[in-house]
N, C-alpha and C positions, 0 to 999 in steps of 0.2 A: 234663242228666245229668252233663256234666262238671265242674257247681259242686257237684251234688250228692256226687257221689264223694270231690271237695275235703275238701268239709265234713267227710264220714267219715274220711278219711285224716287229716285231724287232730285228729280225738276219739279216732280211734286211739294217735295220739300220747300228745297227755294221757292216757289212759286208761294205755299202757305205764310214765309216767309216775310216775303215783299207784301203781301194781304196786311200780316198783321203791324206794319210799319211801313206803309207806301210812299211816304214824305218825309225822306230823311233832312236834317234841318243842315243848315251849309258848316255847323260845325262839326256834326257828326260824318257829312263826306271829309271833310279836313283831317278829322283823326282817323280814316281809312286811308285819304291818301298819303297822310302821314307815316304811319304803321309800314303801308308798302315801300317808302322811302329806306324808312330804315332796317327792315328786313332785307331788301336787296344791297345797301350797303354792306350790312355784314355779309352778308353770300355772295359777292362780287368775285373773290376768289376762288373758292370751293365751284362756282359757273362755270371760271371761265377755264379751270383743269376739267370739268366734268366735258365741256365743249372740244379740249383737245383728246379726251376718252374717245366721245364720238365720233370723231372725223380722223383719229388714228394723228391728225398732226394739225393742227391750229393755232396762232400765233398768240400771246396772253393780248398784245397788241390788239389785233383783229375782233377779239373780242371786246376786248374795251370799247372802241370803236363804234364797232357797230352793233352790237347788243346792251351793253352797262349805259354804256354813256348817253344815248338815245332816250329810254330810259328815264334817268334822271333829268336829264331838261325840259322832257316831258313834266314829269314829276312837278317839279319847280315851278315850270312856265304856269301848271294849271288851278296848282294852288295859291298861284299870284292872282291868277283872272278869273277863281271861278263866282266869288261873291260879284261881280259884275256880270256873269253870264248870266248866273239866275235873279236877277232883276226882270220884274215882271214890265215886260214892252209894250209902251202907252202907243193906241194906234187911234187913224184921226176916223171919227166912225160917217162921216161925211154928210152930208147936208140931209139926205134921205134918210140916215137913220136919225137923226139928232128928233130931241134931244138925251144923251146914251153918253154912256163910255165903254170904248172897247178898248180893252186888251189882249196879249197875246201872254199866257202862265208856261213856263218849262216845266213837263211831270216825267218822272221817270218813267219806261216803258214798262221793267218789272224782272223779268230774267232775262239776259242775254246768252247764249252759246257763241264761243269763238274755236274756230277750226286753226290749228300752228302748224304750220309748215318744219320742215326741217334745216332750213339755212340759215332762219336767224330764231332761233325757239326761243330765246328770252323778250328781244324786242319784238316779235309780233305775239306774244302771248300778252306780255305785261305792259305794252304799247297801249295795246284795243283796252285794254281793262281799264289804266289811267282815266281814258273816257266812261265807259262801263260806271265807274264808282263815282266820275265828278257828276255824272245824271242823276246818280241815286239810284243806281239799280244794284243785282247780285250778279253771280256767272255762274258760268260752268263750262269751263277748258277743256278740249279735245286736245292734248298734246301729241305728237309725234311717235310714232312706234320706232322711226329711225334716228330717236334720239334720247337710249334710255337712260344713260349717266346724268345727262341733264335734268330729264323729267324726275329723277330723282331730288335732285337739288330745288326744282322749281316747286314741288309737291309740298318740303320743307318750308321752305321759303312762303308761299302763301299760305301753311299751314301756322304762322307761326304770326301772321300777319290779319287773317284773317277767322273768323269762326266757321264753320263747315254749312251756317243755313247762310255767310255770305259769300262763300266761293267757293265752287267742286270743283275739282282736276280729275279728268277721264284718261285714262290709255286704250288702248287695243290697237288692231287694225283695219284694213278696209272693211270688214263688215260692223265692226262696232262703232268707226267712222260714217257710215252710211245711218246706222241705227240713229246716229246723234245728230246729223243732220236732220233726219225725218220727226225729230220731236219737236213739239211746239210750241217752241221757245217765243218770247213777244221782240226779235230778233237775233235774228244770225249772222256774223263776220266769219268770212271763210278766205283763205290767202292760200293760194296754190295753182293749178296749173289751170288754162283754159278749159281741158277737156273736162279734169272731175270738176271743174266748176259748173260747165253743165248738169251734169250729174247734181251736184247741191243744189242747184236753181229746180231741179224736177223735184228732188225729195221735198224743199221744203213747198214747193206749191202746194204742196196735198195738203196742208195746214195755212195756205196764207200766212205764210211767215214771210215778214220785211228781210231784204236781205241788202249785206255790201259786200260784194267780191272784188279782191285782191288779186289778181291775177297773172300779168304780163307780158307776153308777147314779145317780137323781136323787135324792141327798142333802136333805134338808128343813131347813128351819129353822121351829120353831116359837117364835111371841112368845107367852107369857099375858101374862095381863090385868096383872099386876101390873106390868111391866117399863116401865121411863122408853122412850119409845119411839125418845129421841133415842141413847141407852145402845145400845140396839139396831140403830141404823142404825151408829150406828160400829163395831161388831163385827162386821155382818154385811159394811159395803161393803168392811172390808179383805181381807175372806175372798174378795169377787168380784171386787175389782178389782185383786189380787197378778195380775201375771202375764194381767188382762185375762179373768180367771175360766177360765181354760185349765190348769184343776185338776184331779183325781180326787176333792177331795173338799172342794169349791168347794159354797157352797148356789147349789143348785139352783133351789130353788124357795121360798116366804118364805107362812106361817100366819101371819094376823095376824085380832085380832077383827075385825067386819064395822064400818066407819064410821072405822077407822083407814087407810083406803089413803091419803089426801090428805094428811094428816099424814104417814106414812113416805115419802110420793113427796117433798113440800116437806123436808124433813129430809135428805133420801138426796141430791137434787140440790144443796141447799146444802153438803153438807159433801164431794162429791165436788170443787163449782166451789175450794171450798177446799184440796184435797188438790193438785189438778190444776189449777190456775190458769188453766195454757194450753190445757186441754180435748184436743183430737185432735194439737196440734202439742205437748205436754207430754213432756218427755225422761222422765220417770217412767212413763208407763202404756206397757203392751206393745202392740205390734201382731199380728195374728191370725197366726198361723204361717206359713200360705201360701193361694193365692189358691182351692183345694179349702176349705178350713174355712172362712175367709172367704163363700166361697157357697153353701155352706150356712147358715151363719147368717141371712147375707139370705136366703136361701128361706123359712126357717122365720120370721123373722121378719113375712116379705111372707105367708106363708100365713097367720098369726094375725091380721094386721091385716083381711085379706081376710076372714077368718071372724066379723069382730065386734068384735076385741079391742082395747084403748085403751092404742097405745105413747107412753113416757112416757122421750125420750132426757134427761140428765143434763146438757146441754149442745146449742148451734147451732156449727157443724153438726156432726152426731154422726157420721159414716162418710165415709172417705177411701179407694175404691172402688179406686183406684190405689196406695196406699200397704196396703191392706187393715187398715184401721185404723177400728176401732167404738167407741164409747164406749157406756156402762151404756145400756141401756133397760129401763126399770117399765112391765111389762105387767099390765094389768085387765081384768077381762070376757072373759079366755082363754077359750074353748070346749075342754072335756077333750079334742077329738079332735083334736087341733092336734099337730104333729110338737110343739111346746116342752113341752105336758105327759105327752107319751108318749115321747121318748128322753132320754139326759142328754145337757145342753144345751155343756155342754164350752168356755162362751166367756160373756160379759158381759151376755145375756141374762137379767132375773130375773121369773119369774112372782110376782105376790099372790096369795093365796087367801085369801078372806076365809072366818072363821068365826066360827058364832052361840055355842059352847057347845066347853068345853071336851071333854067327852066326841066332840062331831062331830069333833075334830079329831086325837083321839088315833083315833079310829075310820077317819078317811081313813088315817092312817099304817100300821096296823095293815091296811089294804085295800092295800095297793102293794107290788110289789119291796125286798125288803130293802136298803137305802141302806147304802154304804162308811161314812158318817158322818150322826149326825143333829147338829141343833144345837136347843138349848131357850134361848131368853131369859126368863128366871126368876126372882125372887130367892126363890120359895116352895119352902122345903125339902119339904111335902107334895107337889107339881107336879113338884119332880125326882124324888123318890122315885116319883110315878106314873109319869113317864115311862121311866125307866130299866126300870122292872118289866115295863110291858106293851108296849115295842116292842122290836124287834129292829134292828139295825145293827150294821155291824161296828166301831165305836166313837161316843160319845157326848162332846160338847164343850159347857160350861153356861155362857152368858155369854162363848164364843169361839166363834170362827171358825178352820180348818184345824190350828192349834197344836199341835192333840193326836197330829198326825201325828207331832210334831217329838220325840216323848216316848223320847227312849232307854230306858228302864228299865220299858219296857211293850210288849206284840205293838201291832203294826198288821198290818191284816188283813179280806178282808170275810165275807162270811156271802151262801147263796145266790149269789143272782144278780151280789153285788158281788163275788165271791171266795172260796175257799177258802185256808187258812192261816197261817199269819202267819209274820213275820218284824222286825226291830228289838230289838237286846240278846239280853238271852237266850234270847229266844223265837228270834231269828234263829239264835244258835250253837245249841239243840235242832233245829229244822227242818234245817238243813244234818249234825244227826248220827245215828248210828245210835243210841239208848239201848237197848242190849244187854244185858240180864241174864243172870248169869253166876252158877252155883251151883256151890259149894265142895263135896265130902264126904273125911271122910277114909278110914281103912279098913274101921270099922265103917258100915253104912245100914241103918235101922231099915226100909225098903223092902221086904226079904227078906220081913217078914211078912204083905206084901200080896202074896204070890207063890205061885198054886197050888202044891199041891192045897188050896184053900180048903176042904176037911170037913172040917180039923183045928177041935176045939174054941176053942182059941184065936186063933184069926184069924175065927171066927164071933163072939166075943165084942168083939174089937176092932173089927170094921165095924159092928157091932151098938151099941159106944159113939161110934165117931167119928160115925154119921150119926144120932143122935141128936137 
């Protein structure tokens, strides 16, 4: 009860805050997202050793990658376009309200809460905020219990960037998580798994808090027939072996026609032994976060083997049981009921699905959970053009793997089950603002004549033309 109170006494804060300066002017967001700039430049380093603290083995790479570098083009991109996003939007007020002028004003909401996952703690804390600050608003970060070297650095890092009424960093765990969820923030970003996404979705109802969940699901990758298939395995294994496949929107799971498995297995393994030379002792591949994910994966992977299914590791010997380190395994002859084809698999495990016929395949997709990301290996413009039409995802990547996450100048975001709303560039400064329509009049309003006593002839004659 006493952390919980905490919590509120300092949303209280922020919140008094944002009250007494609720319109910050577009230079004073610039020397915030300024400041963030170059505090995470100088901390780029001290992250991305704190990041291989956490995970016991992490590549400086990996980081770069997908935490730094994400990041900064962020960064960049939105301090190019933010003096054009907040340009107040001239709208045409239409012949019924004339004579008027309507616009549309961007206001910040006021405090935001972001909930950080543990796979990528720097880009999805300092990702959301980017947006967070180019709106004009404050925060208050829920970091990660399973990532405390880094929470450490990142605590620095905006403390050094930022003053404490405009941005708070939380720790604890699930119940101090749940606490921070339920406060009543004037929205919440929360990125993590479907089920406690639920769980966030109920805490904040009790306060009507706006939300945008990040969430995921089993992502597909579909091969057609046309696609080189060696083309295919390099696009997909960088997608699953960044980070050791401990993605949000990492393929899942792999569509390929029936009689191609032995070809992508021989394919996948040779050009992983080439990626990773040294296989499990490889200063480039990650290791699994900690020894809970870790055992789950061997569960589910022991449960699929047990059911039938034909694992196909990328290397000898493929798990370091003590170091919590897995390399890729191609699994065939999965049985649907297997934990690997019923939750997202969140780690280096990749199911095959073999298919006879293109329509079976866009048809299983069309039967499952709506995926954060699909993937098509393709080079038939008809085949994209189907697939984009008749499935749903919260983003589509043709011939990549993850990248499209990486898109400033576009939402990311899922759909159903993977999420609701987006966030990245403008989509992110829209979600963090109010677009407020605002109509002008002056001292004449043509309104009066829609104002009983309607039996005058001429206001029967005017409703009589307007609904016409």
């Amino acid at each position: 009860m006493e952390q919980v109170m905490h919590l509120a006494t300092r949303l209280d804060r922020l919140k008094a805050a944002y009250l007494a300066a609720p319109a910050p002017s577009l230079a004073e967001r610039q020397a915030r997202l300024a400041r963030l700039q170059r505090a995470l430049l100088v901390h780029r380093e001290p992250l991305c050793e704190a990041l291989a603290r956490d995970y016991g083995q992490r590549s400086r790479a990996d980081s770069l990658i997908a935490d730094i570098l994400p990041c900064l083009q962020q960064l960049k991109h939105t301090r190019r376009h933010l003096k054009g996003w907040l340009t107040t939007s001239r709208r045409q007020p239409g012949l019924l309200l004339q004579p008027a002028r309507l616009e549309v004003v961007y206001q910040p909401l006021g405090v935001v809460g972001i909930v950080v996952p543990w796979n990528f703690p720097v880009m999805l804390s300092l990702g959301p905020l980017i947006g967070v600050i180019a709106a004009g608003n404050r925060a208050m970060i829920k970091l990660s219990e399973f990532t405390p070297a880094t929470n450490r650095v990142l605590t620095r890092l905006l403390a050094e960037a930022f003053a404490d009424d405009e941005v708070q960093v939380c720790e604890g765990e699930a119940k101090e998580a749940a606490a921070f969820c339920a406060l009543p923030f004037d929205h919440l970003l929360f990125t993590g798994s479907t089920a406690i996404g639920k769980q966030v979705m109920a805490n904040a109802a009790r306060q009507l808090t706006p939300l945008t969940l990040e969430l995921g699901g089993k992502s597909p990758c579909l091969i057609g027939p046309d696609m080189p298939m060696a083309l295919a395995v390099e696009r997909i294994l960088f997608g699953k072996s960044l980070n050791a496949g401990q993605i949000c929107v990492a393929p899942d799971y792999v569509l390929l026609p029936r009689g191609q498995e032995s070809a992508f297995i021989d394919l996948y393994r040779a050009r992983f032994q080439r990626l990773y030379p040294g296989g499990l002792a490889s200063d480039d591949y990650a290791a699994i976060i900690n020894g809970r994910q870790y055992r789950r994966l061997i569960d589910w992977l022991e449960e699929a083997v047990a059911a039938g299914a034909q694992a196909h590791p990328c290397a000898s010997p493929a798990r370091d049981d003590e170091g919590h380190r897995l390399l890729p395994h191609l699994l065939t002859e999965l049985p649907a009921h297997c934990q690997l084809m019923q939750e997202e698999i969140f780690g280096p495990l990749l199911p095959l699905v073999p298919y006879d016929s293109l329509d079976e395949a866009i048809a299983y997709l069309q039967q499952r959970p709506r995926p954060l990301a699909l993937y098509l290996m393709s080079q038939d413009p008809a085949l994209q053009a189907r697939v984009i039409r008749e499935t749903h995802s919260g983003g589509v990547a043709i011939n990549e793997t993850l990248l499209q996450a990486a898109a400033d100048d576009a939402p990311f975001g899922g759909i159903g089950p993977s999420g609701m709303g987006h966030y990245h560039g403008r989509e992110g400064f829209l979600t963090f603002s109010k677009a407020k329509t605002v109509l002008r009049r002056g001292k004449w309003s043509p309104a009066a004549l829609l104002q009983p006593p309607y039996d005058r002839w001429y206001k029967k004659l005017l409703l009589g033309w307007l609904v016409r």
